[in-house]
N, CA and C atoms of all chains as a GROMACS GRO file, in nm:
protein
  609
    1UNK      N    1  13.446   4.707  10.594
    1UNK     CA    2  13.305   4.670  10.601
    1UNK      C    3  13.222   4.798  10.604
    2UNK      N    4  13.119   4.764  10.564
    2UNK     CA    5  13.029   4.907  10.519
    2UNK      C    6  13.008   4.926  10.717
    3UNK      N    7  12.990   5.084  10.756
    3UNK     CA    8  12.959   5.119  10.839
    3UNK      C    9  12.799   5.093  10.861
    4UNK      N   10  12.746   5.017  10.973
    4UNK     CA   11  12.612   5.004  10.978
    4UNK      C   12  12.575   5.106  11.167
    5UNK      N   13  12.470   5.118  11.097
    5UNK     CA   14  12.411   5.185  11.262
    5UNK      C   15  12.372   5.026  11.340
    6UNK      N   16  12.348   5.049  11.460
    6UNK     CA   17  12.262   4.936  11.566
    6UNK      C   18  12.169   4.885  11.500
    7UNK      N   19  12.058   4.984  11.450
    7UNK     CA   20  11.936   4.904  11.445
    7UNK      C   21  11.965   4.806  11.322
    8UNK      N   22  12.053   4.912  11.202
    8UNK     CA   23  12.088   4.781  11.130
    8UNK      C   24  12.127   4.640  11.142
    9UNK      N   25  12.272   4.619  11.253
    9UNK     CA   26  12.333   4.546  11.259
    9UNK      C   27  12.234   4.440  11.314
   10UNK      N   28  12.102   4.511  11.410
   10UNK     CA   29  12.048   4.462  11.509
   10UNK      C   30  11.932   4.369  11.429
   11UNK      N   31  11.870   4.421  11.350
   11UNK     CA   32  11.778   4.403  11.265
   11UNK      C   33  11.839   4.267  11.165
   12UNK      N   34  11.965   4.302  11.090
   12UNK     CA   35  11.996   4.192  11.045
   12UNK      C   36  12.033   4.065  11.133
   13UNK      N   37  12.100   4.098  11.250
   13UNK     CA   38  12.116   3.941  11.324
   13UNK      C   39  12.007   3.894  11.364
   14UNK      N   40  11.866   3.984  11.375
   14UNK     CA   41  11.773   3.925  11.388
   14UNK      C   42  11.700   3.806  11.284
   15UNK      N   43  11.726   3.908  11.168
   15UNK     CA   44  11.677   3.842  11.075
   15UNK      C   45  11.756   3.713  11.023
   16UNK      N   46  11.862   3.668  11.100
   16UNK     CA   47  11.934   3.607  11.038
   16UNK      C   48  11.896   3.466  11.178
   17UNK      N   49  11.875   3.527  11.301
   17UNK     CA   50  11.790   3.448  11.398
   17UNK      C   51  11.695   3.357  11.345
   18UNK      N   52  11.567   3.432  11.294
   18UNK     CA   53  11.477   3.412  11.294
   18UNK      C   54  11.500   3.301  11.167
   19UNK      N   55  11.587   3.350  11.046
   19UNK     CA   56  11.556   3.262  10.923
   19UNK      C   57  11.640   3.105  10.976
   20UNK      N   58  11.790   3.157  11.051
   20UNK     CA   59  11.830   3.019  11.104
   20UNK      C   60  11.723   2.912  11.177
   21UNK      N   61  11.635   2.952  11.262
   21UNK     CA   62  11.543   2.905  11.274
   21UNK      C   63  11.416   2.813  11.198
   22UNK      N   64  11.410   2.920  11.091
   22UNK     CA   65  11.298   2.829  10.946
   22UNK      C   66  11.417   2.772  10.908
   23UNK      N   67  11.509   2.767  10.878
   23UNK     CA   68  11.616   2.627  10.817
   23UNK      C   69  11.643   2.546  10.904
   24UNK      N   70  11.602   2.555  11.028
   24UNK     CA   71  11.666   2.458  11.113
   24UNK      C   72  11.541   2.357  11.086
   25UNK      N   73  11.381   2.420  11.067
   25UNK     CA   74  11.352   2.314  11.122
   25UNK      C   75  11.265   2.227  11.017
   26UNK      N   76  11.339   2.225  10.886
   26UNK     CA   77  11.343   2.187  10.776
   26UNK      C   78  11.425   2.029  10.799
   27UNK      N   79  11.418   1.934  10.712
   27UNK     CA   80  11.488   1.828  10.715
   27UNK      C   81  11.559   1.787  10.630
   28UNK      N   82  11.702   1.753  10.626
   28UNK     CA   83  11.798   1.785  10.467
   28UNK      C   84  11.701   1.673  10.378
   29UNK      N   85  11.760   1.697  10.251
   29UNK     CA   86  11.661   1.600  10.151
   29UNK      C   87  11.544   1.589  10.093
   30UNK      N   88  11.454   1.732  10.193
   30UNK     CA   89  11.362   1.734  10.141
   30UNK      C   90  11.365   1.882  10.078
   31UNK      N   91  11.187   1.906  10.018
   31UNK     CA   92  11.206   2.010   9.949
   31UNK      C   93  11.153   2.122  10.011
   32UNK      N   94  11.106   2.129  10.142
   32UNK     CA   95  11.145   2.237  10.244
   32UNK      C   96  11.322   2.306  10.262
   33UNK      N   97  11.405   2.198  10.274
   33UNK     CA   98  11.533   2.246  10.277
   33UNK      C   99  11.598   2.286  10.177
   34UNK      N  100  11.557   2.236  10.072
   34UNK     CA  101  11.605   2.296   9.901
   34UNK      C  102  11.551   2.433   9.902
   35UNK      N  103  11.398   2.462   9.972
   35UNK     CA  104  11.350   2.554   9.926
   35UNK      C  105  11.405   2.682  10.024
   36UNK      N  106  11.438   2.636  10.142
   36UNK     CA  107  11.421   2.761  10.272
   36UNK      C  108  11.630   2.771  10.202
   37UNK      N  109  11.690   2.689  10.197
   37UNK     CA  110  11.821   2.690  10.160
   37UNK      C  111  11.841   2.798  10.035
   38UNK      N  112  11.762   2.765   9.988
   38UNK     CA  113  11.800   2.830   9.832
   38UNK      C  114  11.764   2.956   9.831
   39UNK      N  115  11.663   2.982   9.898
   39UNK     CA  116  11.640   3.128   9.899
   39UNK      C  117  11.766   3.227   9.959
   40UNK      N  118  11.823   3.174  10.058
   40UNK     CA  119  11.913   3.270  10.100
   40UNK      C  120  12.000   3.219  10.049
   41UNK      N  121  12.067   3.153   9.997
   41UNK     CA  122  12.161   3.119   9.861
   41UNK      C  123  12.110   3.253   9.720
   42UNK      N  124  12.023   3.276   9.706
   42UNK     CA  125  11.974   3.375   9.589
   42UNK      C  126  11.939   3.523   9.666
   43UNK      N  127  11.932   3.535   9.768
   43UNK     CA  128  11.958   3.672   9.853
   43UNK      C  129  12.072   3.736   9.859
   44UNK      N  130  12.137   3.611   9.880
   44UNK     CA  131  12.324   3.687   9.911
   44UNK      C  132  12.376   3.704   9.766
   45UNK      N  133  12.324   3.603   9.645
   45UNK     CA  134  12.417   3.600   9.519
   45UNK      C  135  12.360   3.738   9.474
   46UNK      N  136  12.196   3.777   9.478
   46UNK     CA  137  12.147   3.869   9.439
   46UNK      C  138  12.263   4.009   9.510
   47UNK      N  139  12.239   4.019   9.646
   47UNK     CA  140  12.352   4.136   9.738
   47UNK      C  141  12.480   4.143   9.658
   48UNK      N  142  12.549   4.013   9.637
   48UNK     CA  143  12.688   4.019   9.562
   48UNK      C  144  12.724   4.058   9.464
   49UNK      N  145  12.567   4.051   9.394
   49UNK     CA  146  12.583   4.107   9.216
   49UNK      C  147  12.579   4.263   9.220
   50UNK      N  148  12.472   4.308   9.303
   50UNK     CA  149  12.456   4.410   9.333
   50UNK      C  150  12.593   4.518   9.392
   51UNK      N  151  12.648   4.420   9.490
   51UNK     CA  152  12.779   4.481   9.493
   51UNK      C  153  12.882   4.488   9.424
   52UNK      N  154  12.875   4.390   9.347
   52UNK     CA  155  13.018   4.399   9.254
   52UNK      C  156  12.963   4.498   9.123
   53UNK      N  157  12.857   4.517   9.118
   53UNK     CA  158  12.755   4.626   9.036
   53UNK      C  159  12.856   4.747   9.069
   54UNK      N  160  12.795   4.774   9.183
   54UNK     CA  161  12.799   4.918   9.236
   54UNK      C  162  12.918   4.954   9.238
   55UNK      N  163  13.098   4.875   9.234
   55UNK     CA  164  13.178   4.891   9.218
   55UNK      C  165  13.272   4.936   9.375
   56UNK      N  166  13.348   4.926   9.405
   56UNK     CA  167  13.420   4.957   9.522
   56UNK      C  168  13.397   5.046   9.592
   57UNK      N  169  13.409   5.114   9.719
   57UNK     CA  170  13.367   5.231   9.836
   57UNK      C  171  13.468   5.298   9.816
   58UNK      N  172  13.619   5.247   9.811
   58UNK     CA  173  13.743   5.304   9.791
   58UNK      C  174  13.819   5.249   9.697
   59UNK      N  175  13.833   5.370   9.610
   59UNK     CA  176  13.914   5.331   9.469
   59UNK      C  177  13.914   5.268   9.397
   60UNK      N  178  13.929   5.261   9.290
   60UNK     CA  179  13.916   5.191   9.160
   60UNK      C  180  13.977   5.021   9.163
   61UNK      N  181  13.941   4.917   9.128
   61UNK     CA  182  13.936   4.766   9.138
   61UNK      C  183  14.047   4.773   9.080
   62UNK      N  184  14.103   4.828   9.001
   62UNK     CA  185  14.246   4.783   8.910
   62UNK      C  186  14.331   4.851   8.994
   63UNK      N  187  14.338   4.974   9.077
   63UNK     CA  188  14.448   5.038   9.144
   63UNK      C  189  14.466   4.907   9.282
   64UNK      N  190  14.512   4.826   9.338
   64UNK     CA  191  14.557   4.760   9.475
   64UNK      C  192  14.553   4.825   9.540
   65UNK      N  193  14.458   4.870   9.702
   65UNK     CA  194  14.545   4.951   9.842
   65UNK      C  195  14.669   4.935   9.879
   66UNK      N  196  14.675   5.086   9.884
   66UNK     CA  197  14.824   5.061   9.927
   66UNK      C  198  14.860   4.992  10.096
   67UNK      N  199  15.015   4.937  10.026
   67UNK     CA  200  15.029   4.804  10.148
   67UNK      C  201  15.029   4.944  10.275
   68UNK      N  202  14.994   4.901  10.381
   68UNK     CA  203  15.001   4.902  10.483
   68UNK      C  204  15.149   4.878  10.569
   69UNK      N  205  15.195   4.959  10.648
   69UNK     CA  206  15.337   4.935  10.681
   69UNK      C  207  15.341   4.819  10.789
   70UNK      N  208  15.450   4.696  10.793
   70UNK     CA  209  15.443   4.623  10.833
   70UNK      C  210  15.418   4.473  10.797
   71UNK      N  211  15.389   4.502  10.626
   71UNK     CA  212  15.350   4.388  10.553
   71UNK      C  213  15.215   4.300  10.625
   72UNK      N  214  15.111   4.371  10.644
   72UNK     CA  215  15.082   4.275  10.683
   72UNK      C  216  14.963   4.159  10.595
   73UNK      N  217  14.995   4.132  10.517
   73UNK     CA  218  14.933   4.013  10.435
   73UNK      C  219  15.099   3.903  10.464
   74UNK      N  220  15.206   3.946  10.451
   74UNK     CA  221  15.300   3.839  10.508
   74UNK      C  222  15.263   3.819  10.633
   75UNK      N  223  15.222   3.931  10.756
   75UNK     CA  224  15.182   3.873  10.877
   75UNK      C  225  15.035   3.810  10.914
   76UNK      N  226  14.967   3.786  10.809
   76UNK     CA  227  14.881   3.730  10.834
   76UNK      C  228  14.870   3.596  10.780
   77UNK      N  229  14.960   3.583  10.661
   77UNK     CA  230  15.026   3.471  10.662
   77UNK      C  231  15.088   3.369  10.789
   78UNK      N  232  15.162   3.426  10.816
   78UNK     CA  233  15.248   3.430  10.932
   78UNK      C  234  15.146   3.369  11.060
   79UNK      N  235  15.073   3.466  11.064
   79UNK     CA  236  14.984   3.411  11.234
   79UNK      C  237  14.874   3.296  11.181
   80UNK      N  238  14.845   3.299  11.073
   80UNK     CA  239  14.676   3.190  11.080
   80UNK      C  240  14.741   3.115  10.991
   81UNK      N  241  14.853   3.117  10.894
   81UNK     CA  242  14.874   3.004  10.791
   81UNK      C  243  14.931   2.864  10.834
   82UNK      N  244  14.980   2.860  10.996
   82UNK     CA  245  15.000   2.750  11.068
   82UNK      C  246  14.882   2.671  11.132
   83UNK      N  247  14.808   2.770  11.146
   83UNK     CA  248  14.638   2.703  11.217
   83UNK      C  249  14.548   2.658  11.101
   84UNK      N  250  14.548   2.733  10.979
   84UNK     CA  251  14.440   2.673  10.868
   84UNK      C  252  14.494   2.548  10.816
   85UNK      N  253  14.675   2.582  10.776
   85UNK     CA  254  14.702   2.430  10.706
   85UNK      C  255  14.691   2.317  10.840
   86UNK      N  256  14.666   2.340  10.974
   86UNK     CA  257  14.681   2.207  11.007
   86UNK      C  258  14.543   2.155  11.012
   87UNK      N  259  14.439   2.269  10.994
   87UNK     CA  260  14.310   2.216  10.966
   87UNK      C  261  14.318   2.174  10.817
   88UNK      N  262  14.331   2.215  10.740
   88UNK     CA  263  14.322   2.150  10.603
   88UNK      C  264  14.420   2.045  10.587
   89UNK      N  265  14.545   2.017  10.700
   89UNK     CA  266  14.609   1.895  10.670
   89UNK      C  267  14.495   1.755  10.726
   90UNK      N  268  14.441   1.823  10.839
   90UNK     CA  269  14.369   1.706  10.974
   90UNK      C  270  14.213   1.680  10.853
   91UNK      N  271  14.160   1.762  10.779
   91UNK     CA  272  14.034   1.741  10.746
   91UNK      C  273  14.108   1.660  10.583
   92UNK      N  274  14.192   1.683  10.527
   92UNK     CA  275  14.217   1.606  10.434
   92UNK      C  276  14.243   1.429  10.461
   93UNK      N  277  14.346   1.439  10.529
   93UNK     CA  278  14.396   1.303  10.639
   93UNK      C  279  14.259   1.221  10.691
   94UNK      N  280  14.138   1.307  10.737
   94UNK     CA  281  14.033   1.239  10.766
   94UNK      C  282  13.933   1.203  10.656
   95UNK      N  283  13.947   1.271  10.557
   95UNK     CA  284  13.867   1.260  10.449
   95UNK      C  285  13.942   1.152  10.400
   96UNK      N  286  14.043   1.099  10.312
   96UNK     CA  287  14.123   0.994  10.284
   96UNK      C  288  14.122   0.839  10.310
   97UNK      N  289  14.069   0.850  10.464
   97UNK     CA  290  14.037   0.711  10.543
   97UNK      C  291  13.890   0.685  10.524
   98UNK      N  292  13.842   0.818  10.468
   98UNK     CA  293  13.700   0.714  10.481
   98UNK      C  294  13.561   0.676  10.546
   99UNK      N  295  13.637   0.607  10.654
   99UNK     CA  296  13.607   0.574  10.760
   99UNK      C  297  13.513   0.732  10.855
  100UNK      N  298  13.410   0.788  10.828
  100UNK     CA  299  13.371   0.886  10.888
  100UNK      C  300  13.385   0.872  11.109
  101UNK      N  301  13.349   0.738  11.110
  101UNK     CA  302  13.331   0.680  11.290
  101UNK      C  303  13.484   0.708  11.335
  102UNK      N  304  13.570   0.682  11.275
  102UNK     CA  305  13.679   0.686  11.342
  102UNK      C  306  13.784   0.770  11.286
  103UNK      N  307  13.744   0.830  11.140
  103UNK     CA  308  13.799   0.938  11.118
  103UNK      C  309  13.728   1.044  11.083
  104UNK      N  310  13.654   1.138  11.214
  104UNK     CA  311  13.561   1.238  11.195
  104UNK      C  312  13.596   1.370  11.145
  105UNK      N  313  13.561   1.443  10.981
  105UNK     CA  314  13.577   1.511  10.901
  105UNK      C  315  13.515   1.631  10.968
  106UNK      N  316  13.503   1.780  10.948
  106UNK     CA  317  13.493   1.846  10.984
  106UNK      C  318  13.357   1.892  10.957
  107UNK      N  319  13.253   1.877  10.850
  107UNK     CA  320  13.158   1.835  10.839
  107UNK      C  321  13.058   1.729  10.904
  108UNK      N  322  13.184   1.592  10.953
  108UNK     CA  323  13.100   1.533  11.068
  108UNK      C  324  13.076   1.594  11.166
  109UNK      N  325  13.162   1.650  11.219
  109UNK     CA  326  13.154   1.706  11.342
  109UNK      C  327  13.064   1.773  11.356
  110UNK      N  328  13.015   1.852  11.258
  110UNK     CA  329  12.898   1.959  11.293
  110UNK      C  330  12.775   1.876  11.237
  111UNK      N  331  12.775   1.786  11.196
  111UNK     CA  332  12.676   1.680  11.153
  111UNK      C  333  12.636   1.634  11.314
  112UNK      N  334  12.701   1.616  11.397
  112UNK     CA  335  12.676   1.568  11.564
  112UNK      C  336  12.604   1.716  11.616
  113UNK      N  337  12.698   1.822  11.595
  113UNK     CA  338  12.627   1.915  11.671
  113UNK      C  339  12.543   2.019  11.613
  114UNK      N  340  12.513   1.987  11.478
  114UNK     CA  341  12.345   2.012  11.444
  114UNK      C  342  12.252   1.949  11.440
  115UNK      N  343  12.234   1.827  11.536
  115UNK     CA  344  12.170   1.704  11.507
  115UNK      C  345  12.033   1.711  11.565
  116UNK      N  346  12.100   1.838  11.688
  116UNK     CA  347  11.959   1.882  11.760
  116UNK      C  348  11.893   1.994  11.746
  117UNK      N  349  11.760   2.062  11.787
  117UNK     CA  350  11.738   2.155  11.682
  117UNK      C  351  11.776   2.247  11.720
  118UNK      N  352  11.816   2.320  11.836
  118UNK     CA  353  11.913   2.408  11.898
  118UNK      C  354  12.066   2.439  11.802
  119UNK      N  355  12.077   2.313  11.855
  119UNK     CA  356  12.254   2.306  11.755
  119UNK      C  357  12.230   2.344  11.623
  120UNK      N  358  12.139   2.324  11.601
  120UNK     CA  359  12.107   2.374  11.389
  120UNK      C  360  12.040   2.453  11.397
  121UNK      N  361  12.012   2.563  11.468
  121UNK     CA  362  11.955   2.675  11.454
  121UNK      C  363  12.090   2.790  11.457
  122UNK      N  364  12.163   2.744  11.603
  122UNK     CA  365  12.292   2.843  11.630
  122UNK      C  366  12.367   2.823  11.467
  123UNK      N  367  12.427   2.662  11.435
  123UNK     CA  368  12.488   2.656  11.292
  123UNK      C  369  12.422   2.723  11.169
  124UNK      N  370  12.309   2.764  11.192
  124UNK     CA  371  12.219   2.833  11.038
  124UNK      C  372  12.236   2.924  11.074
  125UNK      N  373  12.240   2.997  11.199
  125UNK     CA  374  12.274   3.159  11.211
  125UNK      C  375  12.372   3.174  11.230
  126UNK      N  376  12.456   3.169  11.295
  126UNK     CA  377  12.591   3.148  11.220
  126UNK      C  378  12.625   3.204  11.067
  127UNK      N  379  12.563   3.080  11.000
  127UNK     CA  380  12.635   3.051  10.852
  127UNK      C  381  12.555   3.171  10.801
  128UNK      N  382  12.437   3.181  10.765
  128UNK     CA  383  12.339   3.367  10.775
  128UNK      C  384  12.451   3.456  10.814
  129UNK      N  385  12.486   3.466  10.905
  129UNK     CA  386  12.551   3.569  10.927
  129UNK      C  387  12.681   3.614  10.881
  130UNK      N  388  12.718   3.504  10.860
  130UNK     CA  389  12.872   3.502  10.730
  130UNK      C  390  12.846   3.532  10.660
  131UNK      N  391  12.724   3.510  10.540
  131UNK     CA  392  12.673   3.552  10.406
  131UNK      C  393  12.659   3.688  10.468
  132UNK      N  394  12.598   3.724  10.523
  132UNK     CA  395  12.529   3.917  10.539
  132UNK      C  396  12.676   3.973  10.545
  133UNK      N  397  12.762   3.908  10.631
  133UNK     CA  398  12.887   3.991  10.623
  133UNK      C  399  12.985   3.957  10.549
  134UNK      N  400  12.966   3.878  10.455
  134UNK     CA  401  13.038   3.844  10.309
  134UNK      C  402  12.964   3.992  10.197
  135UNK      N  403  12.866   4.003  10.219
  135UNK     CA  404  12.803   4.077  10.087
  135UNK      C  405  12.780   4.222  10.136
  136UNK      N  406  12.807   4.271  10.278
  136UNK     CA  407  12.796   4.382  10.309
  136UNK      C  408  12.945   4.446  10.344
  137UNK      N  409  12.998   4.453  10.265
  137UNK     CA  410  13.135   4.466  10.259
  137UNK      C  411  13.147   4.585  10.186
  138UNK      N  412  14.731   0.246  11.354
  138UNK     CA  413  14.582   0.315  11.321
  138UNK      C  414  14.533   0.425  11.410
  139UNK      N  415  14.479   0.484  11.402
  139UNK     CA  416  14.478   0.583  11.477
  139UNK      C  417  14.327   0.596  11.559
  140UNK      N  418  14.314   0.581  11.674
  140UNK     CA  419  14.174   0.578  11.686
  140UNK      C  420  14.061   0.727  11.675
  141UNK      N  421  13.951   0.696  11.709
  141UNK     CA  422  13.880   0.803  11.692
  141UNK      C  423  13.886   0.948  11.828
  142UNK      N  424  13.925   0.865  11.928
  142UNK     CA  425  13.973   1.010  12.063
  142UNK      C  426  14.088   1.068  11.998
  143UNK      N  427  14.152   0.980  11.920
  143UNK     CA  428  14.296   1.078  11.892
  143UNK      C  429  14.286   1.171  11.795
  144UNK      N  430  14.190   1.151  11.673
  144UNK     CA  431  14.151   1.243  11.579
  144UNK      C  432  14.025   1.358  11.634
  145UNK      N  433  13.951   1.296  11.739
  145UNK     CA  434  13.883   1.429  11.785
  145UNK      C  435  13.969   1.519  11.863
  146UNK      N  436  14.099   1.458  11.981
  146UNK     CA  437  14.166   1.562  11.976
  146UNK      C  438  14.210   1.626  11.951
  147UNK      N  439  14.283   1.592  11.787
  147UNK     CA  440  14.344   1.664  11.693
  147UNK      C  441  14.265   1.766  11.685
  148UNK      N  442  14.147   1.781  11.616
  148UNK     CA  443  14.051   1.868  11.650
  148UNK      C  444  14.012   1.950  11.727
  149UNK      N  445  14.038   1.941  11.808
  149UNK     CA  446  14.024   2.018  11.937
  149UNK      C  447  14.109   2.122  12.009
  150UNK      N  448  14.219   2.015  11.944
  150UNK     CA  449  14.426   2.154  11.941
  150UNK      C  450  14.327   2.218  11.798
  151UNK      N  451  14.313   2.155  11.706
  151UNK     CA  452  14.291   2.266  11.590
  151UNK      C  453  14.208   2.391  11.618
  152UNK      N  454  14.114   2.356  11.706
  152UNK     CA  455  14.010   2.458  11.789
  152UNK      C  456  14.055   2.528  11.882
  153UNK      N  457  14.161   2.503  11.924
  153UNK     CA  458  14.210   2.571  12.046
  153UNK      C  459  14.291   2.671  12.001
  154UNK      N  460  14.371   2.610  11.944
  154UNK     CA  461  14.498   2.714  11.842
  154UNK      C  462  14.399   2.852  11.769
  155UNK      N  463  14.267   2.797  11.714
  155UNK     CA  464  14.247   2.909  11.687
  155UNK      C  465  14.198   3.003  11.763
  156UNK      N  466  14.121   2.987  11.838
  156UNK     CA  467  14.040   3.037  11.923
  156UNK      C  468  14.192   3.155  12.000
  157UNK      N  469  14.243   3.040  12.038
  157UNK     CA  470  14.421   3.134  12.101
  157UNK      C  471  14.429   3.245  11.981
  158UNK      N  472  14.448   3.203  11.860
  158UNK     CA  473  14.550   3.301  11.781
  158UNK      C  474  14.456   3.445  11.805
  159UNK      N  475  14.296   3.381  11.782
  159UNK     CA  476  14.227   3.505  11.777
  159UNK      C  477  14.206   3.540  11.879
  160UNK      N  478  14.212   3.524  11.989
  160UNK     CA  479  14.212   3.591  12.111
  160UNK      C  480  14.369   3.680  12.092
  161UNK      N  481  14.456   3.653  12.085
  161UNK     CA  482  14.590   3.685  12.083
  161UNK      C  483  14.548   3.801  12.011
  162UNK      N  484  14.518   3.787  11.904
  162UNK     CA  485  14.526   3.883  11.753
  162UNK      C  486  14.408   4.000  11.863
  163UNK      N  487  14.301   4.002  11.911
  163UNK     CA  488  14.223   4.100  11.973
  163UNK      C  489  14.297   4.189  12.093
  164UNK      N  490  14.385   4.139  12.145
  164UNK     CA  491  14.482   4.170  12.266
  164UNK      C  492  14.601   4.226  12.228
  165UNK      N  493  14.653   4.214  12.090
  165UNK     CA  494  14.718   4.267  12.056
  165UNK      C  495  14.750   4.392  12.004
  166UNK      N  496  14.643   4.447  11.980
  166UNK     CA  497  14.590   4.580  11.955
  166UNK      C  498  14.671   4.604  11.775
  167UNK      N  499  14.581   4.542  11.747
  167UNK     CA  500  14.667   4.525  11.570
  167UNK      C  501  14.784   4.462  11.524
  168UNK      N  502  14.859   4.424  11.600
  168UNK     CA  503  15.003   4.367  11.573
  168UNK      C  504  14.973   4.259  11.488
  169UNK      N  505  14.893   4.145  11.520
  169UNK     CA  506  14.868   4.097  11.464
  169UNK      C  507  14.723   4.088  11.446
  170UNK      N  508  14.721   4.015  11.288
  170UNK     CA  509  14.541   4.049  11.222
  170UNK      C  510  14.450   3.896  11.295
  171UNK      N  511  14.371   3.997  11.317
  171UNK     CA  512  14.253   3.857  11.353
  171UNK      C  513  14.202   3.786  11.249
  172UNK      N  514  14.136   3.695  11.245
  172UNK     CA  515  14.040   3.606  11.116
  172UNK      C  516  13.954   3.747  11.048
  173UNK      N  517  13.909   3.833  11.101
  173UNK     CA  518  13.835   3.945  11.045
  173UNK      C  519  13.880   3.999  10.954
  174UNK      N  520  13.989   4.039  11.013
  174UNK     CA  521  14.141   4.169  10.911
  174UNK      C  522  14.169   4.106  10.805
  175UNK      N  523  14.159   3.932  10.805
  175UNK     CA  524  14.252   3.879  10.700
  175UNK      C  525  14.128   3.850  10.599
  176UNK      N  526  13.991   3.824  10.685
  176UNK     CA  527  13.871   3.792  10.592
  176UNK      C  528  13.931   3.952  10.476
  177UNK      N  529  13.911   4.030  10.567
  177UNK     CA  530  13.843   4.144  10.535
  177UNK      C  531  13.913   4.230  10.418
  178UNK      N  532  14.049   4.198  10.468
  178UNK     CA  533  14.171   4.247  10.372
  178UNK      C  534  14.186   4.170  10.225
  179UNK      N  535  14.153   4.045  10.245
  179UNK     CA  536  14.103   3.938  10.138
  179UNK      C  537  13.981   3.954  10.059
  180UNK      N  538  13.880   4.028  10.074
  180UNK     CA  539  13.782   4.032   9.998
  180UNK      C  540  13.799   4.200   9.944
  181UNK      N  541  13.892   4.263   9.994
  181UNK     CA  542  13.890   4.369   9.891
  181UNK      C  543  13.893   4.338   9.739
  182UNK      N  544  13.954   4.194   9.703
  182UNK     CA  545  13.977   4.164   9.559
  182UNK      C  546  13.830   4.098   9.546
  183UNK      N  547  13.781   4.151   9.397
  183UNK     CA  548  13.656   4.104   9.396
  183UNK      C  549  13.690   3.959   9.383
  184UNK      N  550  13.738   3.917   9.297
  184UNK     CA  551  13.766   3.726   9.278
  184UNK      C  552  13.747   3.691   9.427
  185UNK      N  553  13.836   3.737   9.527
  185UNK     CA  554  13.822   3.665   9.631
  185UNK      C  555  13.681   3.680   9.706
  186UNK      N  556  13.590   3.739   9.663
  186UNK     CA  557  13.481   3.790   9.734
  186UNK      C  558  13.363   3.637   9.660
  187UNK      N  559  13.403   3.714   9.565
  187UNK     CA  560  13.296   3.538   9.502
  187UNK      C  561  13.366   3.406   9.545
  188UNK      N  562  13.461   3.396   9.506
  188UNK     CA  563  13.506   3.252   9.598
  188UNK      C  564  13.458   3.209   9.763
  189UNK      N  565  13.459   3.304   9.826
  189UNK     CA  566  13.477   3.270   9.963
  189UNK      C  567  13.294   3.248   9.956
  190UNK      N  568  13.228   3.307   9.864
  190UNK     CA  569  13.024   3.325   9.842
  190UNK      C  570  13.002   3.183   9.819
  191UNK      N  571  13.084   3.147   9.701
  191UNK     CA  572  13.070   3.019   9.644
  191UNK      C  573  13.083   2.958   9.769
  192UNK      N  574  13.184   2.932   9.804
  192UNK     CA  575  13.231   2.821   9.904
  192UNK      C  576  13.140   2.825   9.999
  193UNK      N  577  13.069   3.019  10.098
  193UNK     CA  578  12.999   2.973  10.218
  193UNK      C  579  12.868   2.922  10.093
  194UNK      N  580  12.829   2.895   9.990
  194UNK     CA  581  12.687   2.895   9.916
  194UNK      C  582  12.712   2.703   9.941
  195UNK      N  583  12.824   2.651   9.858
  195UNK     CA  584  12.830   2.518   9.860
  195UNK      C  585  12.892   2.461  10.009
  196UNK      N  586  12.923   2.518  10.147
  196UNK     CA  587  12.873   2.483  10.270
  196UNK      C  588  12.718   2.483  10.316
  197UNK      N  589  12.695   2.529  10.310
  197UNK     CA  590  12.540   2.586  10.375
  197UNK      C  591  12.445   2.473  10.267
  198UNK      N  592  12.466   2.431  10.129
  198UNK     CA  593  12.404   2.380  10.048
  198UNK      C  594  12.416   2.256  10.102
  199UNK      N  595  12.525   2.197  10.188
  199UNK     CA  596  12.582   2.050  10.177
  199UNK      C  597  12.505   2.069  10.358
  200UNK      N  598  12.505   2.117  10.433
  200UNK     CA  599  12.558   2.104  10.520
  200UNK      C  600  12.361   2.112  10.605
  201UNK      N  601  12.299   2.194  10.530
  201UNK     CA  602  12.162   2.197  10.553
  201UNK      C  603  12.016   2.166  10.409
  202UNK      N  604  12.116   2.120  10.337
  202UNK     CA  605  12.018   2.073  10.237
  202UNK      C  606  11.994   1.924  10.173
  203UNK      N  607  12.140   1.916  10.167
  203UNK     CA  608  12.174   1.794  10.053
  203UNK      C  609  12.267   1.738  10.176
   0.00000   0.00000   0.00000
């Protein structure tokens, strides 16, 4: 990840505060939420282009880093590939039935706890903050 | 049939397990990679960098828009 100073890091979680905030208090379906949504949908694609522009920090895209001793892409396999597939087994299994009330998808779930405007402010900053540190890489 | 406490608990081991691994993975002092290392080690490939954009672009699209 790109090295940032404080005020950076500080400045962006702010900004990522403040915008979770204007999306929270938008209502899905309408064209407040298309509009406050989309913009930072075209911020980050804009950052991404820009980065894949500018080309890598270290070494050339066709050379691979070299592995690291210890394998660890097998050990990371290894530690989280038992925890993601049983989420992608449990959210498939729930998706299948249907039934959202009694088989709650992982999307429901945060459908309950963004329902209030608190809860969908923390979930928009949050998700802000994944994009900034998806594209500042 | 399975009722609905039993699938939110499922959920909830699924939440727990992770929350464990990554606590584990921080305590471990590198031994093993946290969700970060593996994000992080994973988006060195550009493909994987747009995929994971796409995906948080069509979460965030579904999840606060549509």
């Amino acid at each position: 990840m790109a090295r940032r100073g404080l005020p950076a890091v500080g400045g962006a979680g702010a900004a990522c505060v403040g915008y979770g905030a204007v999306v929270s208090a938008t209502a899905p379906f309408t064209a407040g939420a298309d509009t406050a949504v989309a913009l930072a949908l075209g911020v980050v694609a804009v950052a991404l282009g820009l980065r894949l522009a500018a080309g890598p920090v270290t070494g050339p895209v066709l050379v691979p880093p070299a592995p690291a001793p210890g394998a660890p892409a097998r050990r990371a396999v290894a530690v989280w590939g038992p925890v993601l597939g049983a989420a992608l087994a449990l959210e498939l299994f729930s998706y299948a039935h249907g039934d959202r009330a009694a088989y709650p998808t992982l999307s429901s779930l945060l459908d309950s706890l963004d329902g209030g405007r608190a809860g969908k402010t923390l979930c928009a900053t949050a998700w802000l903050a994944l994009g900034w540190w998806l594209v500042d890489r | 049939m399975i009722s609905r406490p039993a699938v939110l608990a499922a959920w909830a081991l699924v939440g727990a397990a992770a929350v464990a691994t990554q606590v584990l993975s921080a305590v471990s002092r590198g031994s093993r990679p946290g969700i970060g290392a593996v994000l992080a080690r994973a988006t060195d490939r550009r493909w994987v960098s747009v995929v994971l954009v796409v995906g948080w672009m069509w979460f965030g699209w579904h999840t606060f828009a549509r």
